[in-house]
N, C-alpha and C positions, 0 to 999 in steps of 0.2 A: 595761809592768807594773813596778811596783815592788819591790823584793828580799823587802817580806811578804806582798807576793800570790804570789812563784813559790815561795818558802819555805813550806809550810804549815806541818808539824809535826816534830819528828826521831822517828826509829823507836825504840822499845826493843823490841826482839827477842834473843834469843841469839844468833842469827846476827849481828845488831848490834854487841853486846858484844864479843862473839869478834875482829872486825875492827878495832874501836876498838884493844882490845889489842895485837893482832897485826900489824896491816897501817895503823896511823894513818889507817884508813876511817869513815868517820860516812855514816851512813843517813838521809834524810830523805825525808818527803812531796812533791812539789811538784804546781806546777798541770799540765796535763793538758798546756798549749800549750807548754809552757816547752820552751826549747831549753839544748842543753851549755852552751853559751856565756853564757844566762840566767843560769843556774842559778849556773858559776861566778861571775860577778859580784857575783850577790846574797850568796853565801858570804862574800865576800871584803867585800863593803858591812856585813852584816851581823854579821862577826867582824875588826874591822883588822885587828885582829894574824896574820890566819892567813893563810898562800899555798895557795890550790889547786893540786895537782900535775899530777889528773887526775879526770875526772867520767864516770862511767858510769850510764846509765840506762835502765830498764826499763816496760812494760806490764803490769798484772795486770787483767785483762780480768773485768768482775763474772760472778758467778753467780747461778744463777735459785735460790732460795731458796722454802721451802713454809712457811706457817704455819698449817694446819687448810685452809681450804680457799682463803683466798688465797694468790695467788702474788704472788712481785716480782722484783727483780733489786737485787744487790748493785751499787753502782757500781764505775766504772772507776776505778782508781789508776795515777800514775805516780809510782815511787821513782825515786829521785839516792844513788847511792854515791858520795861523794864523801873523795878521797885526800887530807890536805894533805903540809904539808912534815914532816920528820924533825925534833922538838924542838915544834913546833907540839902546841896542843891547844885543844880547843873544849868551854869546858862547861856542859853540855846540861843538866844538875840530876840526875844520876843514875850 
């Protein structure tokens, strides 16, 4: 996979924000297969200038959704928190 396939999108969330400020963490999409080691790479492909410190990442498992009388299911998501270096920044447009 290429670093815009494991990349999909970054998070704006408050919780986002908060860690950008606080802890030099950015939040992103990635794809589902993507592995730590993906992930950082493509960061580092995709922004030269930044070092990954460290990458954590999570499952959010869809939910079944009702709209009248059909059902569906939300898809699956996997986020990437991901740390850089101290002085480092990445900017996301926001």
């Amino acid at each position: 996979m290429e670093a815009h396939d494991i990349i999909k999108r970054p998070l704006h969330t408050e919780k986002s924000m908060t860690d950008i400020q606080g802890t030099n963490t950015y939040h992103f999409e990635v794809d589902r297969r993507a592995r730590k080691t993906q992930v950082r790479a493509a960061v580092e492909e995709l922004y030269p200038d930044v070092r990954v410190v460290a990458v954590r990442t999570l499952r959010t498992p869809g939910k079944m959704r009702r709209r009248g009388w059909s059902r569906g299911r939300t898809p699956e998501v996997k986020k990437a928190m991901v740390t850089i270096r101290d002085g480092d920044s990445i900017d996301i447009g926001y």
